[in-house]
C-alpha positions as CSV (number, residue, x, y, z in Angstrom):
1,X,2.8,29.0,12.5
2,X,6.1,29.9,12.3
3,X,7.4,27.3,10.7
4,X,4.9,29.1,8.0
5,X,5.5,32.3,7.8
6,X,9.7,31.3,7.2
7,X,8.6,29.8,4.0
8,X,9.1,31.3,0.8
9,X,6.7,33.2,-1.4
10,X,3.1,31.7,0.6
11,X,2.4,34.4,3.0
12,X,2.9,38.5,3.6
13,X,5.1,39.0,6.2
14,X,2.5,40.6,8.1
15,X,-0.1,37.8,7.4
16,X,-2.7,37.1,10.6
17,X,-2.0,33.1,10.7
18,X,-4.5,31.0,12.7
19,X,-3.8,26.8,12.7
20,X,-6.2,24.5,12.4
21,X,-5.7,20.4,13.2
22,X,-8.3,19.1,10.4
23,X,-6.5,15.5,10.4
24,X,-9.0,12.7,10.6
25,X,-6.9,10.2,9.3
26,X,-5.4,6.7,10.6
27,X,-1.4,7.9,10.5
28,X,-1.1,11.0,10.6
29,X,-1.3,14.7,11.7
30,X,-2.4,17.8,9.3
31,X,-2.7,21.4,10.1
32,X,-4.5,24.6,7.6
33,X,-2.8,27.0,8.1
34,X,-4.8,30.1,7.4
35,X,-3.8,34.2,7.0
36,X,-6.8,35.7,7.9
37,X,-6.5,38.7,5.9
38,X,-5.8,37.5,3.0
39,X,-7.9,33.9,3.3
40,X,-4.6,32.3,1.9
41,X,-4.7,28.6,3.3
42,X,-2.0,26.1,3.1
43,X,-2.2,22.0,4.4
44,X,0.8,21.3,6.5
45,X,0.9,17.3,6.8
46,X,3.4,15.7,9.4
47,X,4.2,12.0,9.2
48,X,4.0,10.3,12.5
49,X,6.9,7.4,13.6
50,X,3.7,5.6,14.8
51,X,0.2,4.2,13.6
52,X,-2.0,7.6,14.6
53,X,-5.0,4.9,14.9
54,X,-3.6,2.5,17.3
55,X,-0.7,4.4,19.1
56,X,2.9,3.9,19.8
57,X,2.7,0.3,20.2
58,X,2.5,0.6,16.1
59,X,6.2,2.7,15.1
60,X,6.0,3.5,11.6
61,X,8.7,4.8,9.4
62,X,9.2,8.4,8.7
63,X,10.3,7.7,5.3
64,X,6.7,7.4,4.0
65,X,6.7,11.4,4.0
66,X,9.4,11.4,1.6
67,X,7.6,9.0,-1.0
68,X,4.1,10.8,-0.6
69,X,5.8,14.2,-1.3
70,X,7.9,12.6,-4.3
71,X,5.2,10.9,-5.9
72,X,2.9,14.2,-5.7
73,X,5.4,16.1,-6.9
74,X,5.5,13.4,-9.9
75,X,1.6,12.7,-10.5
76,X,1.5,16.5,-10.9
77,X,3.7,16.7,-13.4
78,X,2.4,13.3,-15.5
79,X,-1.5,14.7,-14.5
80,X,-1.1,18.3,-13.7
81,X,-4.7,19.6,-12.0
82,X,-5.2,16.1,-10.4
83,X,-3.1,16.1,-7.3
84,X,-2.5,19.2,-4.8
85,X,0.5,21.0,-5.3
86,X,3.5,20.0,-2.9
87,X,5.0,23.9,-1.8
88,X,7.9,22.6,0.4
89,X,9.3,19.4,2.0
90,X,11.1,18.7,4.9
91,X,12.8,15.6,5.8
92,X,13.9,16.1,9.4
93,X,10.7,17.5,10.2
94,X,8.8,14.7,7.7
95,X,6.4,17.4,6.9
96,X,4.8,18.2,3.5
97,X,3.4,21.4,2.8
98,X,0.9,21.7,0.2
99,X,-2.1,23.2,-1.7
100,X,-5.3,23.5,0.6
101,X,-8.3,21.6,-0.6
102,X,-10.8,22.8,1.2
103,X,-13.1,23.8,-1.3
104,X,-13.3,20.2,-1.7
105,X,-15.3,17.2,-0.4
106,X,-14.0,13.7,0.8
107,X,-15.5,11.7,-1.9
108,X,-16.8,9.0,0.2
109,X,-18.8,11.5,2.4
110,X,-20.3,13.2,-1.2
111,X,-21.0,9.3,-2.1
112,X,-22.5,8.7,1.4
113,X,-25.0,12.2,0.5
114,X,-25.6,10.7,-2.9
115,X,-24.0,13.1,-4.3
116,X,-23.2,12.9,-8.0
117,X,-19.8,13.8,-10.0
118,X,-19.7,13.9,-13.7
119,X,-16.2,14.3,-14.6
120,X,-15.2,11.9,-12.0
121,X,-14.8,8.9,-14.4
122,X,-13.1,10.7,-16.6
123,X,-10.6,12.3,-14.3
124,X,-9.6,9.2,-12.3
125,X,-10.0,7.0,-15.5
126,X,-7.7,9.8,-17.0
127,X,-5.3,9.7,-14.0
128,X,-5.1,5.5,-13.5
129,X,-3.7,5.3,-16.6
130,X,-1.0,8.2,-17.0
131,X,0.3,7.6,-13.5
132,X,0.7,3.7,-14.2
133,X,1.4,3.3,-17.7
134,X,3.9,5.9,-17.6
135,X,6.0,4.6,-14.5
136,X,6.3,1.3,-16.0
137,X,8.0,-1.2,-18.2
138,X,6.4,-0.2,-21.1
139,X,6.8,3.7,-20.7
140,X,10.8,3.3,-19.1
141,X,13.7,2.6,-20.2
142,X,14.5,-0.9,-18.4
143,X,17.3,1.0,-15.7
144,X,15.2,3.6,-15.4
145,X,12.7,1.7,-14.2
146,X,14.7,-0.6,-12.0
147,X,15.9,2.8,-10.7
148,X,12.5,3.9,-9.4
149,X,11.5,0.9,-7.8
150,X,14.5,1.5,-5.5
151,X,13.6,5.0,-5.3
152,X,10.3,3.8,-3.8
153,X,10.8,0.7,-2.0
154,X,8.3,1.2,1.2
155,X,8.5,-2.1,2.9
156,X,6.9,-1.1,6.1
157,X,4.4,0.8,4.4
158,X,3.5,-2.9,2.2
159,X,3.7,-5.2,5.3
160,X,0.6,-2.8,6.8
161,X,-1.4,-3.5,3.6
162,X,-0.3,-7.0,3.5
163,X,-1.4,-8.1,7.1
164,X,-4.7,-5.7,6.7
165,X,-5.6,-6.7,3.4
166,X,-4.2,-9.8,2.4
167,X,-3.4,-11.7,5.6
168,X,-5.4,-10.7,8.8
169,X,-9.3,-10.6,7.6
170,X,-8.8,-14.2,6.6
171,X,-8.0,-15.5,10.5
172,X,-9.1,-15.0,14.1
173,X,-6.3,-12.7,14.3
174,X,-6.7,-9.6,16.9
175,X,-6.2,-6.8,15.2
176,X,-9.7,-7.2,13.1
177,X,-12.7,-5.7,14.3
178,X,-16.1,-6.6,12.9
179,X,-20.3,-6.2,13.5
180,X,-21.1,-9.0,15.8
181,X,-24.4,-9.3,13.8
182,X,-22.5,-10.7,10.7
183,X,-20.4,-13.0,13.4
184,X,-21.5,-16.0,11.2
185,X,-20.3,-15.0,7.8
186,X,-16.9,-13.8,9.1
187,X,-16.5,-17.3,10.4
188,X,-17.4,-18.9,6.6
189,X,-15.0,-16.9,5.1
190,X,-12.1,-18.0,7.9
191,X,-13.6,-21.5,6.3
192,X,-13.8,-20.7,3.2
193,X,-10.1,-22.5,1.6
194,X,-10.7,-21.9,-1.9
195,X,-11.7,-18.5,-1.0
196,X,-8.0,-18.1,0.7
197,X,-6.2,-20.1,-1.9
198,X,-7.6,-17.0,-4.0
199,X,-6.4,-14.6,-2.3
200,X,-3.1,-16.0,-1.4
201,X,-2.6,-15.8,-5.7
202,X,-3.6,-12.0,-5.6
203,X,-1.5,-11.6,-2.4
204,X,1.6,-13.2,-4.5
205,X,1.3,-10.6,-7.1
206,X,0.6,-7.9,-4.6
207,X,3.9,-8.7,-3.7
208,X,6.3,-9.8,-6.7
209,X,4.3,-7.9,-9.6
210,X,6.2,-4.9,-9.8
211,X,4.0,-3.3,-13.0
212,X,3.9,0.1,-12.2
213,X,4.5,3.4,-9.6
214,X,1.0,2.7,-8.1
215,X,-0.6,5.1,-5.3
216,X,-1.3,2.0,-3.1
217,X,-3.8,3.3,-0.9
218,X,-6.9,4.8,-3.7
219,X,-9.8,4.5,-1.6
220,X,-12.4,7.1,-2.1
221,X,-11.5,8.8,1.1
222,X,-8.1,9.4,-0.8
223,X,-9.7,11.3,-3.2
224,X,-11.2,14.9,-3.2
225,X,-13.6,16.4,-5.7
226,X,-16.3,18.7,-6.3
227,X,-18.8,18.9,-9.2
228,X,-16.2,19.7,-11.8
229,X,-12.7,18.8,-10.1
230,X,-10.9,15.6,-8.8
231,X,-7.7,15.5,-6.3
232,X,-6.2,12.3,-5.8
233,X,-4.3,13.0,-2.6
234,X,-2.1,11.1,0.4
235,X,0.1,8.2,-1.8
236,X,2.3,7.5,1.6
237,X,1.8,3.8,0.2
238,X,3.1,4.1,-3.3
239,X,5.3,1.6,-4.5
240,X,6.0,-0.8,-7.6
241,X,3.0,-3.2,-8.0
242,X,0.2,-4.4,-9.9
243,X,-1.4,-2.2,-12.0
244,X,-5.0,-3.6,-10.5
245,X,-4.7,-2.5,-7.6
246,X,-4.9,0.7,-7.5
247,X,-8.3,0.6,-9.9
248,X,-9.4,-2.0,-8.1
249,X,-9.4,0.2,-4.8
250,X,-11.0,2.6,-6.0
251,X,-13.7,0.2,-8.3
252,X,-14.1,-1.7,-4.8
253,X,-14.7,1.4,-2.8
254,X,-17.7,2.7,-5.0
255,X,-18.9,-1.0,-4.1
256,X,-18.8,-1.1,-0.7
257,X,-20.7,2.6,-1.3
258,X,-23.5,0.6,-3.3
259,X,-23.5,-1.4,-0.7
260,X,-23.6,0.8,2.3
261,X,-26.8,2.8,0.5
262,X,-29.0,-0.9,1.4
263,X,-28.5,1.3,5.0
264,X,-28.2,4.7,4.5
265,X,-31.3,5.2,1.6
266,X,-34.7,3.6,2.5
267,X,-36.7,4.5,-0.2
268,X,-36.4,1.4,-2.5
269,X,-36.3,3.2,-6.2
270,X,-34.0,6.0,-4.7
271,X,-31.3,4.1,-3.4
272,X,-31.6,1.7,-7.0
273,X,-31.2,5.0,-8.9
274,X,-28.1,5.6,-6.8
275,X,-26.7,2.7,-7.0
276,X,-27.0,2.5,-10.9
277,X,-25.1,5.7,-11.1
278,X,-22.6,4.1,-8.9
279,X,-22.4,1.1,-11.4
280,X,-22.3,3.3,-14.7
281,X,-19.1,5.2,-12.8
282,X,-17.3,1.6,-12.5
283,X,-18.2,1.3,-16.4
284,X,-17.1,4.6,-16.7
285,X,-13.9,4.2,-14.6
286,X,-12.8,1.4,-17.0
287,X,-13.9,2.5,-20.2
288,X,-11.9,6.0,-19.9
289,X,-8.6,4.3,-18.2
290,X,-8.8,1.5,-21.1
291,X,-9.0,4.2,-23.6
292,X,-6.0,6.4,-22.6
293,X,-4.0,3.4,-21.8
294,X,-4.2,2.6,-25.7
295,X,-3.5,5.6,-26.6
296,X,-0.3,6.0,-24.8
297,X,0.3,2.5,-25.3
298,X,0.4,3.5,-29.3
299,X,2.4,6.7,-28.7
300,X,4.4,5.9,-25.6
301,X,5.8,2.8,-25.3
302,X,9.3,2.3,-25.2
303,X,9.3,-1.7,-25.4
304,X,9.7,-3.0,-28.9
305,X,7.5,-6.0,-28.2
306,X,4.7,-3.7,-27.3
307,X,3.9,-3.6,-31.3
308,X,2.8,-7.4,-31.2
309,X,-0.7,-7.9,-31.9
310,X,-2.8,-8.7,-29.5
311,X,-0.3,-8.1,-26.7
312,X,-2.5,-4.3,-25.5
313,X,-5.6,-7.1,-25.6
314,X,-3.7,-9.6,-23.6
315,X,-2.2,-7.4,-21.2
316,X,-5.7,-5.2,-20.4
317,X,-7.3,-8.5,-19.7
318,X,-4.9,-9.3,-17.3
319,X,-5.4,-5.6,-15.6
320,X,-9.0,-6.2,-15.1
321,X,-8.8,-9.6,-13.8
322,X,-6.4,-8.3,-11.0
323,X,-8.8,-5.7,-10.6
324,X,-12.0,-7.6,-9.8
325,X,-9.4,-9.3,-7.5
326,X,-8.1,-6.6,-5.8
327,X,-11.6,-4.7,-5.5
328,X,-13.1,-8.0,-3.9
329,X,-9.8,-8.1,-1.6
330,X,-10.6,-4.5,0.0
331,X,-14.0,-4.8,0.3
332,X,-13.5,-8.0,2.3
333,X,-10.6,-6.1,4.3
334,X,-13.0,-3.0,5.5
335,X,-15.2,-4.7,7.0
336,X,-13.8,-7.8,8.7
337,X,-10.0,-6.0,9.3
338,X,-8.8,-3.0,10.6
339,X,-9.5,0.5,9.4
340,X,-13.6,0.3,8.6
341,X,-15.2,2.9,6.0
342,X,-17.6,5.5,6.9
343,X,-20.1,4.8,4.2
344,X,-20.9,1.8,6.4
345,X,-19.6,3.0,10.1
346,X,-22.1,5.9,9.6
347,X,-24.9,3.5,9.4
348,X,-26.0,3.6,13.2
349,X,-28.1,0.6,13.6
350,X,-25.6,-2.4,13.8
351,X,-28.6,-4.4,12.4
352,X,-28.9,-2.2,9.5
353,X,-26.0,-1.9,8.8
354,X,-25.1,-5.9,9.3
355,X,-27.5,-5.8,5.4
356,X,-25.1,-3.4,4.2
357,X,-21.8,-5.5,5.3
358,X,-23.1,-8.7,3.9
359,X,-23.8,-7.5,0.4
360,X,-20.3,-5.9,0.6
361,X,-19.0,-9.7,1.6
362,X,-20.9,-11.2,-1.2
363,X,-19.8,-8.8,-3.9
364,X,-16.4,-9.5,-2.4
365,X,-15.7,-12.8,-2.6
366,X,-17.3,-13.1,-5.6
367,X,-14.9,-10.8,-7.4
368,X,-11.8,-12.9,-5.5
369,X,-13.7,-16.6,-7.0
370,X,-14.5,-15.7,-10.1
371,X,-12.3,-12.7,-11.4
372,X,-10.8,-15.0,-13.9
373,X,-14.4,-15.1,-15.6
374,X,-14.4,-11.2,-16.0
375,X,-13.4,-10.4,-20.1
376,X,-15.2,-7.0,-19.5
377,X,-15.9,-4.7,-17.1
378,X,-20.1,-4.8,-17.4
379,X,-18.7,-8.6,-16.3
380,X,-18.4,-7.3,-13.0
381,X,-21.0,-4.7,-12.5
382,X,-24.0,-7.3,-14.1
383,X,-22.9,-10.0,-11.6
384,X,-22.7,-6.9,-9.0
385,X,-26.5,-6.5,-10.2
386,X,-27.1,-10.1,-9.9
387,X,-25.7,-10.2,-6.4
388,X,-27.8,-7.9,-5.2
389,X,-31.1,-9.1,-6.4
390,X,-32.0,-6.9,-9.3
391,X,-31.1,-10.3,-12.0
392,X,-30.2,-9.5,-15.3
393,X,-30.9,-5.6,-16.2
């Protein structure tokens, strides 16, 4: 607290400050910091040189503060209202001080309440596609560019979501924990070659496909919205890489939601309402990204060759190819790997929730196999439909 009363311009001098840990993350520590007079709150967020979910035997490097306050500081000014505002930064202390959400709800928990958001899609749509075409090739000059990847290089940051995403589910390997009532599918995708072939393609261009400045880490716990607002918050993990993957987190994360509802809502027609909306959203998500993408595509772009026609066409496709990729990729990874979701950890009944899990596994590797098949995004969400037993709706 009085770390925060030396800053600048947040509170009085005679401000009552109570602290508050609220962190429930995997990395990291966080602290509101609240004046009780006034009811002025700020977030205080301290990087960790460990793993927070595993311990000391996990060192992590500091430097990941840096990048998350940079890139907020730089989503904010591409989509201003979309990220919390960074107040301060301090690189000896690897602490970022910033806007208090509070007012806010951890999307997946509003997902897991069926909870509905209508200016969701169009936010995150909105943001996807400011925040990556503008940090790449086509929005940059070509040192520019080359300039920021440096600028964010975060290689120990990449080699967690290579093992955990890319790497470990797809073994016997210890650091993957799983329901012992879907014991039997984990062990046909560990025998599942083509399967791994697949994702050994998408793991490539997780790795050499430097597109854009993505957020790395968009899962719907990253995000924080009410009824009319979206903040898009902790992008510790950003670094230059396929555009995909960062809409296929979040696509694949309203999945494993759809998926987790087979546990969490019994009545039949309820939980198929639900799960529509969660399908329109995915449409939604696309259709709104797509649409800004061309736009700034036609006012933006700084390479010449962008004017060819059919290059926009050619290029989206390959976006939402890698997305259905990547979205299969995490779904697969949060449930067999390390770091579950609580849209399906909330489901008590290891039985029940072994229903939930296996749809999530199905859509998965479905999106990994046959991504190259998507040409639009009701591709996905139809064979989602399909997948799930409601045939062709």
């Amino acid at each position: 607290m009085n770390y925060a009363r030396k800053l600048r311009n947040l509170f009085m001098t005679n401000a009552q400050l109570v602290c508050q840990e609220i962190g429930d993350g995997n990395l990291n520590l966080v602290f509101r910091i609240t004046d009780k007079s006034s009811g002025k709150s700020i977030i205080m967020k301290q990087a960790l040189p460990y793993a927070r979910v595993v311990g000391e035997s996990w060192p992590l490097t500091l430097d990941r503060a840096r990048i998350e306050s940079q890139r907020l500081i730089a989503q904010h000014s591409i989509c201003p209202g979309l990220v919390p505002i960074v107040y301060h930064y301090d690189s000896t202390m690897a602490l970022t001080v910033m806007e208090d959400l509070s007012s806010h709800l951890n999307m997946r928990k509003g997902l897991v309440a069926r909870e509905r958001y209508p200016y969701f899609a169009r936010h995150i749509g909105t943001f996807l596609a400011r925040t990556l075409y503008l940090t790449s090739d086509l929005a940059l000059p070509a040192q520019v560019k080359k300039a920021k990847v440096v600028q964010f290089s975060n290689p120990e940051m990449c080699k967690i979501s290579e093992n955990l995403i890319f790497t470990d589910p797809y073994f016997a390997s210890e650091t993957n924990q799983f329901n012992p009532w879907i014991a039997d599918k984990v062990v046909e995708i560990w025998e599942n070659y083509q399967l791994k072939l697949e994702v050994a393609k998408l793991k490539e261009g997780f790795l050499t496909h430097a597109q854009a400045l993505i957020h790395g880490d968009l899962h719907t716990g990253s995000i924080m919205v009410t009824k009319e607002d979206t903040k898009v918050i902790d992008p510790e993990f950003a670094f230059y890489g396929p555009i995909g993957f960062d809409i296929g987190a979040v696509i694949g994360n309203l999945l494993l939601s759809f998926a987790s509802h087979e546990g969490h809502t019994m009545d039949s027609r309820e939980r198929m309402d639900y799960q529509a909306y969660l399908l329109t959203m995915i449409e939604q998500i696309w259709t709104y990204f797509e649409k800004e993408f061309r736009d700034l595509w036609g006012k933006e772009s700084k390479e010449r060759m962008a004017v060819i026609p059919g290059y926009v066409d050619h290029y989206l496709l390959q976006v939402l190819e890698d997305t259905a990729g990547y979205a299969g990729c995490k779904m697969i990874r949060r449930i067999i790997g390390l770091a579950h979701v609580w849209d399906l950890e909330s489901i008590n009944d290891p039985s029940l929730r072994a229903k939930s899990e296996k749809l999530a596994l199905s859509i998965g590797q479905e999106l990994v196999l046959e991504r190259r098949q998507v040409q639009r995004i009701n591709d996905i969400t139809s064979r989602v439909r399909q997948i799930a037993g409601w045939g062709e709706l």
